[in-house]
N, C-alpha and C positions, 0 to 999 in steps of 0.2 A: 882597359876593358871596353869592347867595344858598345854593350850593351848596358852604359852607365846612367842611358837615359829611363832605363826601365824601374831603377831606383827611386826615384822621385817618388810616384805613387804611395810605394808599401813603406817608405822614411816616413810619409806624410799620416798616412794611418797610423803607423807606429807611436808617432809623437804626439797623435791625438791621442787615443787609448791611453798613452802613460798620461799626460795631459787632465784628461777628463779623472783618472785614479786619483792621480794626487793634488785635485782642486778637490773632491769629496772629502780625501784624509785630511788635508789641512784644515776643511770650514765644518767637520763634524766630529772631528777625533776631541777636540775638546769639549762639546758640547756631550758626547759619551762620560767621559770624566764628572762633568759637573752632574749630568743626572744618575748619575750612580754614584756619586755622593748624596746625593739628594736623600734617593731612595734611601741609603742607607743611616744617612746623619743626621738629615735636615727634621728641622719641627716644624712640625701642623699646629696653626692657632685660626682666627677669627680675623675675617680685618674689615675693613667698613671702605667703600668707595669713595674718592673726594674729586676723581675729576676722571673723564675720558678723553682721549686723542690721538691726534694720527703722527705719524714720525713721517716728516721730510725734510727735506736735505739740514738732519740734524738737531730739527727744534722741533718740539710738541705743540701741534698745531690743535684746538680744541675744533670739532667739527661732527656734528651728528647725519650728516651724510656722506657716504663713502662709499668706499666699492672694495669688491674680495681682492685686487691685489695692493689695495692698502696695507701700511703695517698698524695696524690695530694694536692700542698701549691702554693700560687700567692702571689708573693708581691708587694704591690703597692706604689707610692707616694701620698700620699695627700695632699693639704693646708688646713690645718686648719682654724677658725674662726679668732684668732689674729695673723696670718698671718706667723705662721711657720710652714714647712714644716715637715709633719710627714708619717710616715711607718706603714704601717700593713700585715700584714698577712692576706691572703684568704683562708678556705680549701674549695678546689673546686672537681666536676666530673674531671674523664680520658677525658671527652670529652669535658670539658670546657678547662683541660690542654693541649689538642691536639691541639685547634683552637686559643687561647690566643699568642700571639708572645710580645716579647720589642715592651714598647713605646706603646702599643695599650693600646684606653681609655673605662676606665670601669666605670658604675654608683656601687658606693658600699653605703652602708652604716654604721656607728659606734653610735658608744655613747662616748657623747660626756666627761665623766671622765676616759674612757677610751680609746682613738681612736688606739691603738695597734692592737685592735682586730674588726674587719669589715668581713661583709658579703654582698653578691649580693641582694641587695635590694627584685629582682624577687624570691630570695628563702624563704622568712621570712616568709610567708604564708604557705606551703607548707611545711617547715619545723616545722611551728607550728602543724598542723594538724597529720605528722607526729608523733611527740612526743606525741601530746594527744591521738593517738591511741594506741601507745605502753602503756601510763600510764594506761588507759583501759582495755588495758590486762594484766594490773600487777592488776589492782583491781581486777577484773572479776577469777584472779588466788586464788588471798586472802579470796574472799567469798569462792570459790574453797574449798579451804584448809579449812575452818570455816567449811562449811556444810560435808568435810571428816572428818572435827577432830573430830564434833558430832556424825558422823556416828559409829568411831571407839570408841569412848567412850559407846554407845548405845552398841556394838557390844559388848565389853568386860564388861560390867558392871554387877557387881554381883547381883542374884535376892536378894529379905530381906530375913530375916532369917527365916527361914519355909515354904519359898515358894518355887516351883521348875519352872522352864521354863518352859512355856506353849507349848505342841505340836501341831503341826499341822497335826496329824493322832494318832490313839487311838489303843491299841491292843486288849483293852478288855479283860483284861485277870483276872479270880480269884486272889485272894490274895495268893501271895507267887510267884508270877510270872513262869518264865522259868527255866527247866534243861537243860543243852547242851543235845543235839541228839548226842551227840560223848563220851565226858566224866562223862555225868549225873550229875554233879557237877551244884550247882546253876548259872543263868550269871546274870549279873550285869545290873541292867537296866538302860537307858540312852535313848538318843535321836543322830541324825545323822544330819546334819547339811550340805546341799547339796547346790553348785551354779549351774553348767553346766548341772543336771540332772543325772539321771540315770539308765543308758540303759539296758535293756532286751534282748537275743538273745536265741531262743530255738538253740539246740546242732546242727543240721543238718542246722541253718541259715550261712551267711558271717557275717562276724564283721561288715561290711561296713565302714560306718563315722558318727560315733555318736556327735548329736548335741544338743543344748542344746530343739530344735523342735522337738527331734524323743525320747526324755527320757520317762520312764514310768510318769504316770499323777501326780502330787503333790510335784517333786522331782526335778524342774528346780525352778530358784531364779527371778520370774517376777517383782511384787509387794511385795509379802507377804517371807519374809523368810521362807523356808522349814526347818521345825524340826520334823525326821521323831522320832516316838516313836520306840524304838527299846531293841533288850535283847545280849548282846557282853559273849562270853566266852573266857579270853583273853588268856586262855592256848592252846585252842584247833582254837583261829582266827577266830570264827565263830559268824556271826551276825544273827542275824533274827532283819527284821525290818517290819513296815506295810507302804505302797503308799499310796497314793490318797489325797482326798480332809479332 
């Protein structure tokens, strides 16, 4: 395949897209789970604050000033249902960490085979929605990636054998096709294979800013791929192709 270097690109998208899908399913599909458990099993009680701080690399650092892309931690006391007293952990906003002090009492919520790990009752909604949106966009990524991978497969796939790619403009030309206008040597016939179009300027115009709106007619990629019929002489660089419809 001569045209193997064209690959790279749309591989490279490709692998991102799926990529980027399946780091959101991995780092929120559980975190769906747990809050829809939440919602639906966990207990709401009372718990009393005993210390504020920040999580880096690992440890709870105690620190009343910080910044929003800190991970902000609340720990609270709880009493459990058979009547001991247990500890959790909250990760909370900068501005829930700013307004929180010792001893103030919070409505949290846990589950109850775990109660180590508790969150603010008012977030579970809100956090669920969130998560189903981002899962959303991890699917909405993966059909993505499905309908490019088709694309790129359609793209490179070989015609059957004795068939050639169909053009989309015709040179008409007797059998035995073109000489170069330079070296009179036979050219090679083939086709031209255009996205952005391709602009025309008589000698005395500006260059301007050529767009894919100002290309000659048949030669920008709307709907239909452009395959322009064309004759290459690769010693002499010169193409002749035919525009339009």
């Amino acid at each position: 395949m001569k045209n193997k270097n064209e690959l790279v690109i749309p591989v490279l998208v490709l692998l991102l897209l799926v990529s980027v899908a399946a780091w959101i399913l991995l780092s929120y599909t559980g975190d769906l789970f747990y809050y829809k458990k939440l919602r639906d099993s966990g207990v709401e009680t009372t718990a009393v604050v005993t210390m504020k701080a920040v999580l880096k690399d690992g440890r709870l650092v105690r620190s009343n000033i910080t910044s929003s892309s800190d991970d902000h931690r609340v720990m609270v006391s709880l009493r459990l249902p058979d009547g001991i007293t247990g500890v959790c952990t909250l990760r909370v906003s900068k501005y829930t960490y700013d307004v929180v002090s010792k001893r103030d009492i919070l409505n949290v919520a846990y589950l109850p085979e775990d109660p180590a790990e508790c969150t603010l009752p008012d977030g579970i909604e809100l956090n669920l929605y969130l998560i189903l949106s981002l899962l959303a966009v991890a699917v909405f990524l993966l059909l993505l990636a499905a309908g490019f991978a088709f694309y790129i497969y359609r793209s490179f796939r070989k015609p059957p054998p004795g068939k050639l790619v169909p053009t989309t403009t015709d040179l008409s030309l007797p059998p035995g096709g073109l000489d170069c206008p330079k070296c009179g040597a036979p050219m090679t016939e083939g086709y031209m294979s255009t996205v952005g179009g391709v602009s025309w300027r008589d000698r005395e115009d500006p260059i301007g800013i050529p767009t894919m709106f100002t290309g000659l007619p048949g030669t920008a990629f709307w709907i239909k791929r452009p395959a322009l019929h064309a004759y290459r002489c690769e010693s002499c660089r010169i193409i002749i192709f035919k525009y339009g419809g």
